[in-house]
Rosetta silent file (secondary structure, phi, psi, omega in degrees, C-alpha in Angstrom):
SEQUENCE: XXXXXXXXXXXXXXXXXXXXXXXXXXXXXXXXXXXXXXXXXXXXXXXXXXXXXXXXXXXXXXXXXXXXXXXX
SCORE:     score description
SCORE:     0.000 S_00000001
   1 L     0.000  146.370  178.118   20.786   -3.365   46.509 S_00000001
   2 L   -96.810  153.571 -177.573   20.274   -2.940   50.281 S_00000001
   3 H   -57.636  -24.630  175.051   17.783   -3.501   52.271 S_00000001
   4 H   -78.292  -26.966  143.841   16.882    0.441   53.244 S_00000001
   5 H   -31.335  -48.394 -164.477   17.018    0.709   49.461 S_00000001
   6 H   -82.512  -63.994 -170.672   14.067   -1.745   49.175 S_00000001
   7 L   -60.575   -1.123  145.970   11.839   -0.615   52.106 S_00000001
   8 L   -91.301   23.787  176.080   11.788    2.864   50.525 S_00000001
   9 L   -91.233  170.433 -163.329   10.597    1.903   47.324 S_00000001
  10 L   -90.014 -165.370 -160.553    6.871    2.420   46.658 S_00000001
  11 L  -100.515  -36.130  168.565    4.548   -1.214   46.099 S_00000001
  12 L   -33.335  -81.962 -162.629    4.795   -0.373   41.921 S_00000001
  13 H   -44.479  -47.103 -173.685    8.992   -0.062   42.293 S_00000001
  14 H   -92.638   36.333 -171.267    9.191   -3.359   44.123 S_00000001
  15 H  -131.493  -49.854  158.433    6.788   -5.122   41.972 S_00000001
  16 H   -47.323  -50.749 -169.239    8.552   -3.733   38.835 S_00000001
  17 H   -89.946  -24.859  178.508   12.032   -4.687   40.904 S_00000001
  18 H   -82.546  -63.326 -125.860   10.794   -8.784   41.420 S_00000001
  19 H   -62.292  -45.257  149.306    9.590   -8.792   37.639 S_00000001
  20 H    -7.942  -69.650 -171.319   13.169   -7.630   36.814 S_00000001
  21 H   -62.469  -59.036  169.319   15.158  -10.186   39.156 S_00000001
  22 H     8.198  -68.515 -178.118   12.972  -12.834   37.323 S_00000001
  23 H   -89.600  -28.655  178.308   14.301  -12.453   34.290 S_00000001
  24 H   -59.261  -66.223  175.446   17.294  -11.521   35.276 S_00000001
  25 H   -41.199  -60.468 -165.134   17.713  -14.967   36.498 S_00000001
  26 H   -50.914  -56.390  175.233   15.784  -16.941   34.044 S_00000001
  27 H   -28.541  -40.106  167.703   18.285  -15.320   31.795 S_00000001
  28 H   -83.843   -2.071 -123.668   21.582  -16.137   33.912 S_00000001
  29 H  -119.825  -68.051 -149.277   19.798  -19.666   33.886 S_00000001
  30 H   -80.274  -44.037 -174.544   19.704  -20.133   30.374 S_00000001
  31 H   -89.814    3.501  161.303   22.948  -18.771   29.459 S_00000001
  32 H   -87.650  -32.477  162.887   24.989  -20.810   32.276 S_00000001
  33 H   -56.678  -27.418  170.635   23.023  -24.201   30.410 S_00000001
  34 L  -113.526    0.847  150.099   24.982  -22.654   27.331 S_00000001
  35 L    64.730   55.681 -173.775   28.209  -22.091   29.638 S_00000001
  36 L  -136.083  -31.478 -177.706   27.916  -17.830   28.551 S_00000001
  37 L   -73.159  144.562 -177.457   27.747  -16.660   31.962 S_00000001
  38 L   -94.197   -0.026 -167.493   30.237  -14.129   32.883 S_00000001
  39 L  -159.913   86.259 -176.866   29.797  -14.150   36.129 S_00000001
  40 L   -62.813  -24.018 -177.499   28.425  -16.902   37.992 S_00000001
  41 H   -56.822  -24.067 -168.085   28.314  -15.555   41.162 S_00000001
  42 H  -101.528   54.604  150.422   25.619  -12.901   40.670 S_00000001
  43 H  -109.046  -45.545  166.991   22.816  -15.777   39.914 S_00000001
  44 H   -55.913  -70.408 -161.639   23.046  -16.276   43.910 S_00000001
  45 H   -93.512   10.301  135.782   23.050  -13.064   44.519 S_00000001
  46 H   -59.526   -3.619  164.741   20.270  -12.017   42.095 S_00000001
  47 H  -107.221  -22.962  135.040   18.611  -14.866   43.857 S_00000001
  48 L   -55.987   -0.730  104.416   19.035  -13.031   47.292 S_00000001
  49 L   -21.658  -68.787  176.646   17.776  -10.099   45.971 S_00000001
  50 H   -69.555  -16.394  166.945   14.761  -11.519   44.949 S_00000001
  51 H   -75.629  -47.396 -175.917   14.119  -13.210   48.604 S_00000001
  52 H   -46.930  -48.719 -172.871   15.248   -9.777   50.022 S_00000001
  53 H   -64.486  -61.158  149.774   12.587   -8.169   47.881 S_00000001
  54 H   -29.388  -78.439 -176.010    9.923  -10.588   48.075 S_00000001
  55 H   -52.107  -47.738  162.025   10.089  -10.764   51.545 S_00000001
  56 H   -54.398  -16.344  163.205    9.458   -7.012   52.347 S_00000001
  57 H   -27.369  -79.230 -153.737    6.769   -7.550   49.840 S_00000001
  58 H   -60.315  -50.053  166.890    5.050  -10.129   51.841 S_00000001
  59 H   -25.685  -55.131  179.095    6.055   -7.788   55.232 S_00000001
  60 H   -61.398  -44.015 -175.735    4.008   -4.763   53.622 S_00000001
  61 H   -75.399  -12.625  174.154    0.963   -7.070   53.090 S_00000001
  62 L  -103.909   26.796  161.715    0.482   -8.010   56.691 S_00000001
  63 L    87.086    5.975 -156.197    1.098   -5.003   57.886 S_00000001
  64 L  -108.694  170.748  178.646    4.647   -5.851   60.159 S_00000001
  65 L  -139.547  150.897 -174.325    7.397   -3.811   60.066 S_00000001
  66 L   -81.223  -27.412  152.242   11.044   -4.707   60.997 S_00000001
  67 L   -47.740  -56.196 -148.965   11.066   -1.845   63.989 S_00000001
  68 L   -72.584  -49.341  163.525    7.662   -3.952   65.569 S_00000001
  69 L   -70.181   -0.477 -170.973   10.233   -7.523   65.322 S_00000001
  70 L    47.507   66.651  112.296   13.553   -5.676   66.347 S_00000001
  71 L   -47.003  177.448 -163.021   14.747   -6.189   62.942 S_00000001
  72 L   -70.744    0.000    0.000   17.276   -4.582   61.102 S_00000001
């Protein structure tokens, strides 16, 4: 998912969207420990997802916006 994807979701949808990646991990977790994953690659980037996500989180609660840092 992209980042202009995230910053329009409302503060439910990205709240809703970490609890998701979560599991989504613990899940890729547990089945690469049983050597099931089909695709190792997307535990990285379901864990860059979840930074991406997080971090506009964190963005919303103080108030900054990525125009105000000359961000993306």
């Amino acid at each position: 998912m992209k980042t202009t994807e995230v910053r329009s979701m409302s503060a439910d949808e990205l709240s809703g969207r970490i609890r998701e990646l979560r599991q989504e991990i613990f899940n890729l977790r547990f089945r690469k420990s049983a050597e099931q994953v089909d695709n190792p690659v997307r535990i990285r980037e379901a864990r860059h997802e979840l930074a991406r996500t997080l971090t506009i989180q964190r963005e919303r609660a103080l108030g900054l916006s990525a125009e105000a840092e000359g961000g993306k």
